[in-house]
C-alpha positions in Angstrom: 0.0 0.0 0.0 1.4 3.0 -1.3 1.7 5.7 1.6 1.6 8.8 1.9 3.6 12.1 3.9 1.4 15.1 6.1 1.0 18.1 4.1 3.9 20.7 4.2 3.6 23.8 6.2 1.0 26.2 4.3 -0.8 24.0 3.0 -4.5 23.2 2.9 -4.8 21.0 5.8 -8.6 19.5 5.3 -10.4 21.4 7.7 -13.8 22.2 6.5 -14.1 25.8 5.2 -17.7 26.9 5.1 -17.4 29.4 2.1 -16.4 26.4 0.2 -19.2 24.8 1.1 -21.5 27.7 0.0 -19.2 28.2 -3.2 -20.3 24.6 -3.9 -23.9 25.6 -3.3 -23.5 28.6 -5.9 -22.2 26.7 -8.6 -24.7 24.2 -8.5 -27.6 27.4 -9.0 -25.9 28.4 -11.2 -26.0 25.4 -13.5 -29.5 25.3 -12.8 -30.1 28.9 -13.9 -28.7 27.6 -17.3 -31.0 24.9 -17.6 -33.9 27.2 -17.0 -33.0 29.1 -19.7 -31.5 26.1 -21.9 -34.4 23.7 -21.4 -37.6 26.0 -22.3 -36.1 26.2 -26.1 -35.9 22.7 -26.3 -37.3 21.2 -30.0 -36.8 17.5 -29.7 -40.3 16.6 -29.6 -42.7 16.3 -32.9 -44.7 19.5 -31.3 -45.4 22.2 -33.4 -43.5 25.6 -32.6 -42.5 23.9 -29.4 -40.2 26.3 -27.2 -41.5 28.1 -24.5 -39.2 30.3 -23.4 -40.8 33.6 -24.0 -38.6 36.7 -25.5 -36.2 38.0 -23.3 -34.2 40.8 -22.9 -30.6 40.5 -25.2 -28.4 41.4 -21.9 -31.1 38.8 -19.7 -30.4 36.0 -21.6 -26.5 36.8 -21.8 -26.5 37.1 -17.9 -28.8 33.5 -17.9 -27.0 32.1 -20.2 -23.4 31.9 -18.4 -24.8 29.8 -15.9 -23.3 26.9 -17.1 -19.8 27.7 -16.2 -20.8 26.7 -12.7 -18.4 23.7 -13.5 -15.1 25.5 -13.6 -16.4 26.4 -10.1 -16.4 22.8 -9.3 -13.1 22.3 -10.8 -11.3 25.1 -8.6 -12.7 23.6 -5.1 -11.9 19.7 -6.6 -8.5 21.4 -7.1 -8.6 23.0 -3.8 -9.7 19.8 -2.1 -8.8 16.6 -3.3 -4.7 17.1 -2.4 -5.2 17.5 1.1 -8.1 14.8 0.9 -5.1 12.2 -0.9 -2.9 13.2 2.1 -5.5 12.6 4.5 -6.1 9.3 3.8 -2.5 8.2 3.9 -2.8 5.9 0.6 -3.9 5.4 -2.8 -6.4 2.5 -2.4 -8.2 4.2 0.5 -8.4 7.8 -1.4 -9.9 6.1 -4.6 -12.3 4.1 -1.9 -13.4 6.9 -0.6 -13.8 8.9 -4.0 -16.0 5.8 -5.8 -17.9 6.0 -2.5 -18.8 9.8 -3.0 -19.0 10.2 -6.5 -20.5 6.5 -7.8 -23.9 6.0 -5.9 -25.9 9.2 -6.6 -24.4 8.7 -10.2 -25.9 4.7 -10.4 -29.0 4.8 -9.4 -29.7 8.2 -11.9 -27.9 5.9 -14.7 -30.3 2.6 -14.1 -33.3 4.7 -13.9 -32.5 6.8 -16.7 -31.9 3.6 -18.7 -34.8 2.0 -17.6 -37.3 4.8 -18.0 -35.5 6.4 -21.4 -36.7 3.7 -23.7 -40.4 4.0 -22.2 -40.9 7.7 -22.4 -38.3 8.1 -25.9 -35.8 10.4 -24.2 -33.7 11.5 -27.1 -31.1 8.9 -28.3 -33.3 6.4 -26.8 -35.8 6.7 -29.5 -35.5 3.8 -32.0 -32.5 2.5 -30.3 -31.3 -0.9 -30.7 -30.1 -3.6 -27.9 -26.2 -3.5 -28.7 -26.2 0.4 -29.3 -28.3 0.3 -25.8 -25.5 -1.9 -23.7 -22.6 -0.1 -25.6 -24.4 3.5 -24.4 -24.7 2.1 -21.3 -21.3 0.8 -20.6 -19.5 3.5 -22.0 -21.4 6.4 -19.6 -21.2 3.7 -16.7 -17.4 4.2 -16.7 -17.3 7.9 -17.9 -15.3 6.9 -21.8 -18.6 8.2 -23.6 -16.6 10.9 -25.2 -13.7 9.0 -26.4 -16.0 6.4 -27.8 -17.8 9.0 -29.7 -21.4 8.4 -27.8 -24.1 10.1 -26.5 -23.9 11.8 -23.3 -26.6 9.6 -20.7 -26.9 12.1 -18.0 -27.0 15.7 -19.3 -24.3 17.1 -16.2 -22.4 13.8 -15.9 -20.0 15.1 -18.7 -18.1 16.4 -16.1 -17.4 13.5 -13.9 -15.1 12.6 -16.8 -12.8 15.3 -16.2 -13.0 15.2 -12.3 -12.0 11.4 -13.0 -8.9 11.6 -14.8 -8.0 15.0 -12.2 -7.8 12.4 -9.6 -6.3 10.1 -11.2 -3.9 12.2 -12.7 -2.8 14.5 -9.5 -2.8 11.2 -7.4 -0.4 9.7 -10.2 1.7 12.9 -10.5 2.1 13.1 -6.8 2.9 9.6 -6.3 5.8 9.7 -8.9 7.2 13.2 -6.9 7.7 11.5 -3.5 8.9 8.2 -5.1 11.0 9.1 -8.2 11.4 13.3 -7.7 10.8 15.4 -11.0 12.6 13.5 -13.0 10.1 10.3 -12.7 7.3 13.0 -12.5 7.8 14.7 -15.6 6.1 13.2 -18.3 2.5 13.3 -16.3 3.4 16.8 -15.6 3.8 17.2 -19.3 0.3 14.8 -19.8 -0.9 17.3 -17.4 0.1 20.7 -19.4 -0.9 18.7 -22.9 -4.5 18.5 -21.2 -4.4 21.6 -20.1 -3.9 23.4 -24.1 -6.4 20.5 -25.3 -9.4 21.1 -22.6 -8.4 24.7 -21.7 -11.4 24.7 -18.4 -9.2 22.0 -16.8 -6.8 24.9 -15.9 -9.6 25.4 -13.2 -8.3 22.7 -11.4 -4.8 24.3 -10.9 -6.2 27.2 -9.2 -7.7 25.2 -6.5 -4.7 23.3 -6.4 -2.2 26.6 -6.2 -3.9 27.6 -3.1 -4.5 24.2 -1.3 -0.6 24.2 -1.8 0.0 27.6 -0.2 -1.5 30.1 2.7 -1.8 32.6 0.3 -5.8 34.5 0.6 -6.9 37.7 -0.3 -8.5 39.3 2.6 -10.7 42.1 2.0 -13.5 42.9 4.8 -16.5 43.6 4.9 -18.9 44.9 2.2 -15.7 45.8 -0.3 -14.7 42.6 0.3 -18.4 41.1 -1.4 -18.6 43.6 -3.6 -14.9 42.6 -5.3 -15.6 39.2 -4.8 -19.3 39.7 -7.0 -16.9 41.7 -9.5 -14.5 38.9 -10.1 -17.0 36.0 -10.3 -18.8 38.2 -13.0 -15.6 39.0 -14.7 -14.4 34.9 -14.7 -18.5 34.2 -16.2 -17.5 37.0 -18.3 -14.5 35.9 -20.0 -15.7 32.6 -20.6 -18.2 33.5 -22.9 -16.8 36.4 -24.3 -13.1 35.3 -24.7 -10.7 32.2 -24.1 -11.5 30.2 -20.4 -7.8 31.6 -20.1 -8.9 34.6 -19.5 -10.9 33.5 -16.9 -7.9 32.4 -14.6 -7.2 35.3 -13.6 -10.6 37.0 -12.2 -11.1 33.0 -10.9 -7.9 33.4 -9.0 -8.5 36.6 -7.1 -12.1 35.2 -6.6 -11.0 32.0 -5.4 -8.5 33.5 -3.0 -11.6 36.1 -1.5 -13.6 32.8 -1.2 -10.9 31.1 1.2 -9.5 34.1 3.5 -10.6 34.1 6.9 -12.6 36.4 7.7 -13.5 38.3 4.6 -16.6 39.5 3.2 -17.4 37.6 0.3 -16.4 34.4 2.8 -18.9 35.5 5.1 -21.7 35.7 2.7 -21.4 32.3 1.2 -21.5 31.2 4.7 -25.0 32.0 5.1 -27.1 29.1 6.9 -29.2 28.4 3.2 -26.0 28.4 1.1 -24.3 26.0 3.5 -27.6 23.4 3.1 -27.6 23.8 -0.6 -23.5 23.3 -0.7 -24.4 20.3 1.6 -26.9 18.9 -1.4 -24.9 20.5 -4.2 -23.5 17.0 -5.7 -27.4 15.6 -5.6 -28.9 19.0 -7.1 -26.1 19.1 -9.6 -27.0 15.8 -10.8 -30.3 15.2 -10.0 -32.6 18.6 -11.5 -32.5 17.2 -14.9 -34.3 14.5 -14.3 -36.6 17.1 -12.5 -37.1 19.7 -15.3 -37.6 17.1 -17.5 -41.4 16.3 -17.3 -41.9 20.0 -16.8 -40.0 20.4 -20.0 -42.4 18.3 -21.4 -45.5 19.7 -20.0 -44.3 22.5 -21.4 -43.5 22.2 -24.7 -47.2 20.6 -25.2 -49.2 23.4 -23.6 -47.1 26.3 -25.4 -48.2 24.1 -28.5 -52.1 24.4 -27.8 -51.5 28.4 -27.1 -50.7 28.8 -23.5 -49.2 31.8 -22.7 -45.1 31.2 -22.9 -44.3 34.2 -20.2 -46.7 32.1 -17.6 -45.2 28.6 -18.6 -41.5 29.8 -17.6 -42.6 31.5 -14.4 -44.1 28.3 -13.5 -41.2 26.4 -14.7 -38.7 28.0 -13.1 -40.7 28.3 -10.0 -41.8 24.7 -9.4 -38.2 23.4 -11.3 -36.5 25.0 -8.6 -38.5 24.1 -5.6 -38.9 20.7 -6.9 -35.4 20.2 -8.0 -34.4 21.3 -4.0 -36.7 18.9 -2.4 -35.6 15.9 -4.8 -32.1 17.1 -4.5 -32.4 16.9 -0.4 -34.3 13.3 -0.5 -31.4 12.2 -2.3 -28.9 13.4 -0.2 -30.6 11.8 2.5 -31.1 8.5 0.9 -28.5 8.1 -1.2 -25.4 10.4 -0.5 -25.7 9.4 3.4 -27.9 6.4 4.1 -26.8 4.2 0.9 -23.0 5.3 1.2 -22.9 4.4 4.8 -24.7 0.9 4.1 -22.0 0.6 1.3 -19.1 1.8 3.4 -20.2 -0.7 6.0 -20.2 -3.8 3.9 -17.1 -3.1 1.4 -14.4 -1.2 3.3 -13.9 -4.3 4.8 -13.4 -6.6 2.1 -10.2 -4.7 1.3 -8.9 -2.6 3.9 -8.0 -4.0 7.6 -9.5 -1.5 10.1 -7.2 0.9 11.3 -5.8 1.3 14.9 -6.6 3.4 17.6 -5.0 7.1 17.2 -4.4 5.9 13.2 -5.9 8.7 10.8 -6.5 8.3 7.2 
């Protein structure tokens, strides 16, 4: 069993910081945002004239619209997190334990149920499918290779669990080869790393994270200044994704970033708001789970606008019921899944590989 040292002084020592928590919480509205923007122009039904998403504003659908880069939020606190997590458990097996154990179940059961109920309700490539295409859609999204195979994304948000995979695997790889071989061994998944990095440019996200979970380094700025300039810089990273390369984006996602962690500081305070803490909590089930929400209301949708139902009252009631809905659902399966099923799992696997650990031992 490959072990592992403590982390250096500096460093990000695990402790949990609540404005990550309510970062978490933020990006996960924020992809939802999209989706009530994304979803009401949806056209893949044989419904005449189907979208329902009434005319907006030009500057209200550009502010909407970014929603979606909720993600590279997600990649800065996976960046942030997962070296001190590695550290913490003291080895490689227990680490990718741990990270099947938090990422797999929520993902599972959404998988079988969306290929169960797909075929009966003719959710897009489902439609006409046949049994081989079925398994090797199946397979393929089961163990996150869709993409390299060339097939359809399954669940509509799971495209991202690809690239939180191969982060772990390849920080946990390029850290390995550091304490075992020194920079020498290390340096061609450094290279893989920077090669990945020009390929999939919002992957550079994760080096933010991983930049201050390596240092002390915050930005500390009090009070309201301190939210305001926080606000400023997560508008400016939104910003230049859209308008220009996600490189551009480093560097307002940097200065926000650092305003997120310092002690103290206002835009840390505000994300630690009692609501944005139980939405971080249930970020992981929301982020996964409110597609499968919005998608019958999609579908309500799409038919009423198509008998002449007003379209400014069907998104009001969209967005209103997707988001309370998608909450609810999201807390039930955090409940369920994220703590009742992982701790049955924990409880009857951990075993069957690891011997328990002794008293005072920490992973």
């Amino acid at each position: 069993m490959t072990q592992l040292p403590h982390q250096p002084g500096g460093a990000y020592d695990g402790s949990f910081v609540p404005s990550v928590q309510g970062l978490r919480g933020i990006a996960a509205l924020s992809v939802l945002m999209d989706h009530f923007y994304d979803m009401p122009k949806g056209g893949m039904y044989d419904i005449p004239d189907p979208g329902f998403l009434p005319p907006l504003w030009p500057w209200l659908q550009s502010v909407i619209n970014v929603g979606g880069h909720g993600v590279e939020l997600f990649f800065m606190i996976s960046g942030f997190l997962i070296p001190a997590s590695l550290v913490r458990h003291g080895s490689l097996p227990r680490f990718f334990f741990d990270r099947v154990l938090r990422i797999m179940p929520v993902f599972v059961v959404l998988h079988l149920a969306l290929f169960a109920i797909g075929p009966i309700v003719a959710y897009k490539f489902f439609r006409g499918i046949d049994l081989p295409s079925y398994l090797a859609i199946f397979t393929a999204n089961l163990f996150f290779v869709q993409d390299a195979l060339g097939l359809p994304i399954a669940q509509q948000n799971a495209w991202t669990l690809t690239y939180e995979w191969a982060f772990y695997i390849w920080f946990a790889a390029t850290f390995s080869m550091l304490r075992i071989g020194g920079k020498l061994l290390a340096a061609p998944l450094i290279l893989l790393g920077i090669a990945c990095l020009m390929h999939w440019p919002i992957t550079a996200f994760f080096c933010i994270g991983m930049l201050f979970s390596a240092t002390g380094f915050r930005i500390a700025i009090p009070g309201r200044l301190g939210l305001i300039a926080g606000l400023a810089c997560g508008a400016a990273m939104y910003a230049s994704l859209v308008l220009f390369h996600p490189f551009v984006g480093l560097l307002p996602g940097f200065l926000l970033f650092g305003m997120v962690l310092a002690p103290g500081a206002g835009l840390g305070k505000a994300l630690s708001a009692p609501a944005l803490q139980y939405v971080g909590k249930i970020s992981y089930s929301l982020y996964l789970v409110h597609p499968f929400v919005l998608f019958p209301l999609q579908v309500i949708g799409l038919k009423l606008v198509a008998v002449g139902v007003d379209r400014w009252l069907l998104w009001t009631a969209f967005i209103a019921l997707g988001l309370v809905m998608s909450l609810v659902a999201s807390a039930i399966s955090y409940e369920l899944i994220e703590v009742r099923l992982r701790r049955l799992l924990d409880g009857a696997i951990r075993g069957m590989f690891f011997r328990p650990l002794k008293i005072g031992q920490s992973i």
